[in-house]
C-alpha positions as CSV (number, residue, x, y, z in Angstrom):
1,X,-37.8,34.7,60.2
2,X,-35.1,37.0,61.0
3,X,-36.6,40.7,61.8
4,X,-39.1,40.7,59.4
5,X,-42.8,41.0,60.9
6,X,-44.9,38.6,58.7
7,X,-47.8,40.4,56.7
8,X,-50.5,39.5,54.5
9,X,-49.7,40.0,51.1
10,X,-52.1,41.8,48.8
11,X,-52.9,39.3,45.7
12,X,-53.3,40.1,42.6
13,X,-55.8,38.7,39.7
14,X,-56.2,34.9,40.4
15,X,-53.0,33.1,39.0
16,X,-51.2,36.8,38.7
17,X,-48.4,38.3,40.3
18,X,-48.2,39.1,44.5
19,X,-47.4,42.7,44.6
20,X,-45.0,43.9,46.7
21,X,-46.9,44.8,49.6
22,X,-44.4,46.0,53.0
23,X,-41.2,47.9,53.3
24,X,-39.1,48.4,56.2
25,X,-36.9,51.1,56.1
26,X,-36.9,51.4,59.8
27,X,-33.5,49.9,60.3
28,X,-34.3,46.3,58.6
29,X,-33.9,43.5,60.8
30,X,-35.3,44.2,64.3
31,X,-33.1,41.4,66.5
32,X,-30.8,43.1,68.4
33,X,-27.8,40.4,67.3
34,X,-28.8,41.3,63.8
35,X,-28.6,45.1,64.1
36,X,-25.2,45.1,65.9
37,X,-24.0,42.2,63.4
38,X,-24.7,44.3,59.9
39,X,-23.0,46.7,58.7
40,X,-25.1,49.4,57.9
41,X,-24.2,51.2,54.7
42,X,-22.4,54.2,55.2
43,X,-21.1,57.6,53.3
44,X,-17.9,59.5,53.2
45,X,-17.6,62.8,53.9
46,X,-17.9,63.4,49.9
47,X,-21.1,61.4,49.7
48,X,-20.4,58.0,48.3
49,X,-21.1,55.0,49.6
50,X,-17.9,52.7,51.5
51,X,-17.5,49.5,51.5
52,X,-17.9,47.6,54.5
53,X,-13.6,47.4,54.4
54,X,-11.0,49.4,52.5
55,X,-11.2,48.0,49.2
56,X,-9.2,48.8,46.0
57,X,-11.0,49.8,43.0
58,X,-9.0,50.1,39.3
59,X,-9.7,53.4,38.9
60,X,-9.1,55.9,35.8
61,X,-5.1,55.8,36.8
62,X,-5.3,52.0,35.4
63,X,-6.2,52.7,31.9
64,X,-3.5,52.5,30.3
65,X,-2.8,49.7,32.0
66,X,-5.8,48.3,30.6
67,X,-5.8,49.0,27.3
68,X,-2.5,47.7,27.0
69,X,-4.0,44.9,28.5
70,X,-6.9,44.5,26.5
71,X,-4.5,44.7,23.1
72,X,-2.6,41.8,24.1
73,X,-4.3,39.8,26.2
74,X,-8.6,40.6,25.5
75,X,-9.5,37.9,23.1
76,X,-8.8,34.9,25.9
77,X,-12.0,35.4,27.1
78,X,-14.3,34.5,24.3
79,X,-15.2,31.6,23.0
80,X,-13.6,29.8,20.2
81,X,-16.8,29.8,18.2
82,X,-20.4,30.8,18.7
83,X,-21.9,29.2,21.6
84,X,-25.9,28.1,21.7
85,X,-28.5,28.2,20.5
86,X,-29.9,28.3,24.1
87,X,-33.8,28.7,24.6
88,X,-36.1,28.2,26.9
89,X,-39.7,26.7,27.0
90,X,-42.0,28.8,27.9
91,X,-44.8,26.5,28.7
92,X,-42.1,25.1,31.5
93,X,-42.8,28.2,33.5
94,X,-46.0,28.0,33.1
95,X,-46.2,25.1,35.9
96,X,-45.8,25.4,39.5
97,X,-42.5,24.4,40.2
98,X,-42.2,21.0,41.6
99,X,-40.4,21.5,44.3
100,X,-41.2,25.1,45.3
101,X,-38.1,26.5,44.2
102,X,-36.7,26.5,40.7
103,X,-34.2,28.7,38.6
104,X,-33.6,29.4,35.1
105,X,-30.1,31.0,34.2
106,X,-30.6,33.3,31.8
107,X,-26.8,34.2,31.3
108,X,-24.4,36.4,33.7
109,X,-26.5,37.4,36.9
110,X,-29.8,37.3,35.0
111,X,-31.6,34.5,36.7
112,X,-35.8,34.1,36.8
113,X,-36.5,32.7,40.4
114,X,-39.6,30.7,41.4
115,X,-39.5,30.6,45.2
116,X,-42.7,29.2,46.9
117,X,-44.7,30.7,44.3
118,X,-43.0,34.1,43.8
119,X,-41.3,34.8,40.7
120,X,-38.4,37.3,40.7
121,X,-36.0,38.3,38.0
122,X,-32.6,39.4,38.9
123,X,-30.1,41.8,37.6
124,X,-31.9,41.4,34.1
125,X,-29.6,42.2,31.2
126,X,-31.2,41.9,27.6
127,X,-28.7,44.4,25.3
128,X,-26.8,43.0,23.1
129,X,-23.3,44.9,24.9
130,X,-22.8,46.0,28.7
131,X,-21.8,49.3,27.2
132,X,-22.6,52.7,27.4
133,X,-22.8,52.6,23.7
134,X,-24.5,50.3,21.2
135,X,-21.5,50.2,19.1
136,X,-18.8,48.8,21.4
137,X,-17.7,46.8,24.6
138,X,-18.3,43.8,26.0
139,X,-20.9,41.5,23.6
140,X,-23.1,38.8,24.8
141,X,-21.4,35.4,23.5
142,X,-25.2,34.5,23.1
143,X,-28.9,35.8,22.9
144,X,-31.0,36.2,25.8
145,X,-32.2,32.5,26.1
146,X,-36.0,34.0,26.9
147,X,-37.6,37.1,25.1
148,X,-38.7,39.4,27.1
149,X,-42.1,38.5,25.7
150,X,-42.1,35.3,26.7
151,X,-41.7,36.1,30.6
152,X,-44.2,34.6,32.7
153,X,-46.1,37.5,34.9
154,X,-43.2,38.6,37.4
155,X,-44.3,39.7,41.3
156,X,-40.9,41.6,41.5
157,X,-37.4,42.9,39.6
158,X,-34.6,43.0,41.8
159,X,-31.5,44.7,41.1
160,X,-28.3,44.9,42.8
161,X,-26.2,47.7,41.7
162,X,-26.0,49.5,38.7
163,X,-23.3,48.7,36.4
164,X,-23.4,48.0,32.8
165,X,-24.0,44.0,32.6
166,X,-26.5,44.0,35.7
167,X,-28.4,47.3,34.8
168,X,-29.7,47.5,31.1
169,X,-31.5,50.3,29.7
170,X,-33.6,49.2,27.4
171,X,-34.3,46.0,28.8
172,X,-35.8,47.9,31.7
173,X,-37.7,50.5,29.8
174,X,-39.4,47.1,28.5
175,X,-40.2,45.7,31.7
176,X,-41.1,49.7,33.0
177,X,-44.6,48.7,31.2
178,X,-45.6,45.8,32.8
179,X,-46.1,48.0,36.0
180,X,-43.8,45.1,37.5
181,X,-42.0,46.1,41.8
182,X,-39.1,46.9,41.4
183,X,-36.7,45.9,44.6
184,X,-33.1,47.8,43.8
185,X,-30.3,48.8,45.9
186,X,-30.5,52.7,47.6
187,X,-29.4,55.4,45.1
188,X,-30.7,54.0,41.9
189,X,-34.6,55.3,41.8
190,X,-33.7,58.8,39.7
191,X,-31.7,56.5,37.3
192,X,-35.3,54.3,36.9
193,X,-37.6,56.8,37.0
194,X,-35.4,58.2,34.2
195,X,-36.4,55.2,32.0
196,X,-40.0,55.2,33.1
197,X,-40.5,52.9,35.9
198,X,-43.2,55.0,37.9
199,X,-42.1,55.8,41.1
200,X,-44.8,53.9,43.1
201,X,-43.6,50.3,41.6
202,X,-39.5,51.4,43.1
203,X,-38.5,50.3,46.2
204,X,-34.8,50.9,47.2
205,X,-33.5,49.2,50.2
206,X,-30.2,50.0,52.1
207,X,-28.0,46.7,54.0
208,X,-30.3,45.2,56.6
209,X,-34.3,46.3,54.9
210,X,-36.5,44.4,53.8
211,X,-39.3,44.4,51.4
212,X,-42.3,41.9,51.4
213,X,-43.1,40.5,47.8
214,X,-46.0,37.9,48.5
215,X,-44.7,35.4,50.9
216,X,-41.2,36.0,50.5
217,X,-39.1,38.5,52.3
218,X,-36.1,40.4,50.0
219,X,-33.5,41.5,52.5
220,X,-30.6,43.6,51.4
221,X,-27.4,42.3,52.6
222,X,-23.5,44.0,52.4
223,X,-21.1,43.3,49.4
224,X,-17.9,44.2,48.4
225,X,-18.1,45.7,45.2
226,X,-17.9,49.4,43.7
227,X,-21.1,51.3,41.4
228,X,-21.2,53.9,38.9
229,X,-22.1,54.0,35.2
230,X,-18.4,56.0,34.4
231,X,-15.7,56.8,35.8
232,X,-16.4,60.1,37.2
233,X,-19.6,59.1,39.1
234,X,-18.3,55.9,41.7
235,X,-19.8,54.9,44.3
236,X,-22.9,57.4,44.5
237,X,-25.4,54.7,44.6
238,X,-25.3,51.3,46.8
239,X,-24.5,48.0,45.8
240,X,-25.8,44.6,47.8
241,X,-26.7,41.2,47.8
242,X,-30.0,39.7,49.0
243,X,-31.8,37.3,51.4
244,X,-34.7,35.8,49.4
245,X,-36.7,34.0,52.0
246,X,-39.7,32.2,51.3
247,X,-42.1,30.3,53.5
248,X,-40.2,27.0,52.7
249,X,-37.2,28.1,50.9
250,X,-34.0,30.2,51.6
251,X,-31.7,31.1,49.2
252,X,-29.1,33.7,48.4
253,X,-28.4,36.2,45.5
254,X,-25.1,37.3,45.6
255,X,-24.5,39.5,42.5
256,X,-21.0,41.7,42.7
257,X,-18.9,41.0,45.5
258,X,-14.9,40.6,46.2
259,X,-14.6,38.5,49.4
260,X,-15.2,39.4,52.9
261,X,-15.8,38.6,56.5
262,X,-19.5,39.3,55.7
263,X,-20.1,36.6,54.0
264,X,-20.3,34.8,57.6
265,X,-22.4,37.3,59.3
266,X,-24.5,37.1,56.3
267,X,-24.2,33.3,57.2
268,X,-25.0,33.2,61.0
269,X,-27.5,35.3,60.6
270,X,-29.6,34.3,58.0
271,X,-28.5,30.8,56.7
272,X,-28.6,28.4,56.0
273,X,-29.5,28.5,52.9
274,X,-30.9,25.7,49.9
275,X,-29.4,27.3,47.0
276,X,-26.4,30.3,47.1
277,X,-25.9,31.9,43.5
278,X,-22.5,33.6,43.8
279,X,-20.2,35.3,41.3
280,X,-17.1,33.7,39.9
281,X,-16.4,35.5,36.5
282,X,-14.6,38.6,35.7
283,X,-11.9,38.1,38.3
284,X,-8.3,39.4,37.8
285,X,-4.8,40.0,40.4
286,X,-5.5,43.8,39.5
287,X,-9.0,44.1,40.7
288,X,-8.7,41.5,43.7
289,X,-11.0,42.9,46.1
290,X,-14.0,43.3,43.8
291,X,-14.6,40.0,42.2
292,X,-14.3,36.8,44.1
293,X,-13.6,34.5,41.3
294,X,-13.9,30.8,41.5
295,X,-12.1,29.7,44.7
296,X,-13.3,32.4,46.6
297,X,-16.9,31.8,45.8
298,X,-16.0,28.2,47.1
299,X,-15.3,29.4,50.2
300,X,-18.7,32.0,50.2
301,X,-20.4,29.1,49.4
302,X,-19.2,27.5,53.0
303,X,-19.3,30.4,54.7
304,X,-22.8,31.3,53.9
305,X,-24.0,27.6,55.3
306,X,-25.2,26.7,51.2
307,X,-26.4,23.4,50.5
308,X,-25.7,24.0,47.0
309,X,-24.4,26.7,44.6
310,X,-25.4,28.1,41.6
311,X,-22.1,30.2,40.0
312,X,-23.0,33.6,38.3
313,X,-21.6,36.3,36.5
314,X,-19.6,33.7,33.7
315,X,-19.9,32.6,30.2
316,X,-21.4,35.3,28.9
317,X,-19.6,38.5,28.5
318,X,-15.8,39.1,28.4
319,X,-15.2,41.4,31.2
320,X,-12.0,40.0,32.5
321,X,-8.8,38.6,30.6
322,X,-9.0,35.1,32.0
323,X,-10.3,32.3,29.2
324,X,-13.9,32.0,29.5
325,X,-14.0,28.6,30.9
326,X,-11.9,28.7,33.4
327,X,-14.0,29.6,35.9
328,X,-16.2,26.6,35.8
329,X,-13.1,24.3,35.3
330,X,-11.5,26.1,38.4
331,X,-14.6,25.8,40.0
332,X,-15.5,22.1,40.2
333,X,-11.8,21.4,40.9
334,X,-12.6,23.8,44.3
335,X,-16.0,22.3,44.6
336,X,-14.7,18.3,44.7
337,X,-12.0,19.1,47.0
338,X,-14.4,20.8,49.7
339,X,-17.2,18.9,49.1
340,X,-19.2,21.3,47.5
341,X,-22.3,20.0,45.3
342,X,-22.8,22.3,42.2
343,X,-25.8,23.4,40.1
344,X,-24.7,24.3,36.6
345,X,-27.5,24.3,34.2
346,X,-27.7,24.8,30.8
347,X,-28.7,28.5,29.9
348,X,-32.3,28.8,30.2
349,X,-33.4,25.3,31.0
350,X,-35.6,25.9,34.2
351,X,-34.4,23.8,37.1
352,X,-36.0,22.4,39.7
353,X,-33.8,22.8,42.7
354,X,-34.0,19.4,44.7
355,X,-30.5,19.8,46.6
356,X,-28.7,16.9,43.9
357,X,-25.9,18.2,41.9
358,X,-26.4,18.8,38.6
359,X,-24.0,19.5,35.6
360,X,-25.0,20.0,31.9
361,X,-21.5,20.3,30.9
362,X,-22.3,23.1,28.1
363,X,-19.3,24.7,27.7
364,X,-17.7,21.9,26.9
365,X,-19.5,21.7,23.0
């Protein structure tokens, strides 16, 4: 295991969650390849985080642009009519996964993770709109396949950055009282502790630390992406993706990223990996450098050393002007010609993740 000492973890009530037990925020990864190969996240001189290349973000000067946009060209990406219902079983997750690792998709980059008997939930996003306001922006073509309620005990949340369809208020002042860890990117503890996470369940990890959570190790890796929760506030807390290594499985959340050389350091130095979950939504020529989109997330997949890839961050909110299929539709074209295998579930119908392809079709009803 790559720079990560292993440790005991502390277990909870018999059959309940492994807390989050070890942190290293010495530097992450103590290999000497590793250290020299990882960009560590770094500041300008007016405080915000860089990404790990120049990147172009559409900022406040492209509004016009994108309302204009949005006028003519917004309603391509939603559905046609009302997609679902989706729902999942909760008694499901109330087995041992078969195989040690299983998924359930529970729309965008919401995804419940069993890995060798951890359970994690990423980027949860329950609301109704990624908005800053009830009232307006981007709606959910679909409810939340699984009620909060209805989640199995959880050993750790972890969240990648903190925009609007990744970061939801009041779905995290619901999880705030389950006394859940919390695993998050640097930057974003005053915005939690805001919404009553207590302080001793946060842990925020800059590019290259770890946290323990049970058996697995959570590694914060580089990503090409932007944060902020308006326009006036970029880029003053980090953004990443994550290693999630277990004791038999090794897989890789990629959240928000544009593409990058990183994706092969990321590759080389902690692949391969049994299942990569990458974004291909919400792509667009005017944003290039901050969402992959399909054919990019192709060639992530390959340069990360994936067995097979889960695609995130589609059919679930219109944040983009492309139709909302064609990211799927793009993607399996990219994914026959290279060889790719594909895991596209249903929304919320946990999957066992045996390394065979698997496609439910459901955008196609």
């Amino acid at each position: 295991m790559v720079g990560v000492a292993p440790q005991e973890a502390e277990n909870g009530p018999a059959g309940g969650p492994q807390h989050l037990t070890t942190l290293d925020m010495g530097g992450g990864p103590t290999d000497p390849e590793v250290q020299e190969a990882l960009p560590r996240a770094q500041r300008g001189p007016d405080g915000k985080y860089l990404n790990p290349l120049p990147t172009s973000v559409a900022g406040p000067g492209m509004l016009p642009r994108m309302i204009r946009r949005y006028i003519t060209e917004g309603r391509r990406g939603e559905p046609e009519h009302p997609l679902g219902p989706f729902r999942t079983d909760p008694a499901v997750l109330q087995t041992p996964a078969a195989t040690g690792l299983r998924v359930t998709w529970l729309g965008h980059s919401s995804l419940l993770l069993e890995v060798d008997g951890i359970r994690i939930l990423t980027d949860p996003a329950w609301g109704e709109r990624a908005s800053f306001v009830r009232f307006m922006g981007p709606r959910r073509f679909y409810p939340t396949p699984l009620p909060i309620a209805d989640l199995p005990p959880l050993d750790a949340v972890l969240l990648s950055h903190d925009h609007y369809d990744h970061l939801d208020q009041g779905t995290i002042e619901q999880i705030a009282g389950t006394g859940v860890a919390i695993v998050c990117s640097l930057g974003m503890r005053p915005i939690l502790e805001r919404w009553g996470v207590p302080p001793a369940r946060i842990t925020e990890l800059s590019w290259g630390d770890s946290a323990q959570v049970g058996a697995c190790t959570l590694t914060a890796t580089p990503a090409r992406h932007f944060s902020g929760r308006s326009l006036w506030n970029r880029n003053e807390t980090l953004w990443s993706s994550f290693v999630i290594r277990g004791p038999r499985h090794n897989i890789f959340f990629g959240a928000d990223s544009g593409p990058f050389p990183g994706f092969q350091q990321i590759g080389r130095l902690f692949g391969p990996f049994d299942l990569t979950m990458l974004e291909i939504g919400a792509y667009d020529d005017d944003w290039p450098d901050i969402h992959m989109g399909p054919d990019r997330a192709a060639e992530a997949h390959l340069a990360l050393g994936g067995r097979l890839l889960l695609p995130i961050h589609w059919g679930t909110f219109n944040l983009a002007f492309h139709p909302w299929r064609e990211p799927v539709e793009r993607l399996l074209g990219a994914a026959r010609a290279q060889g790719i295998r594909l895991l596209l579930p249903r929304p919320g119908v946990p999957m066992d993740v045996t390394g065979d392809e698997h496609h439910s079709n459901w955008w196609k009803a």
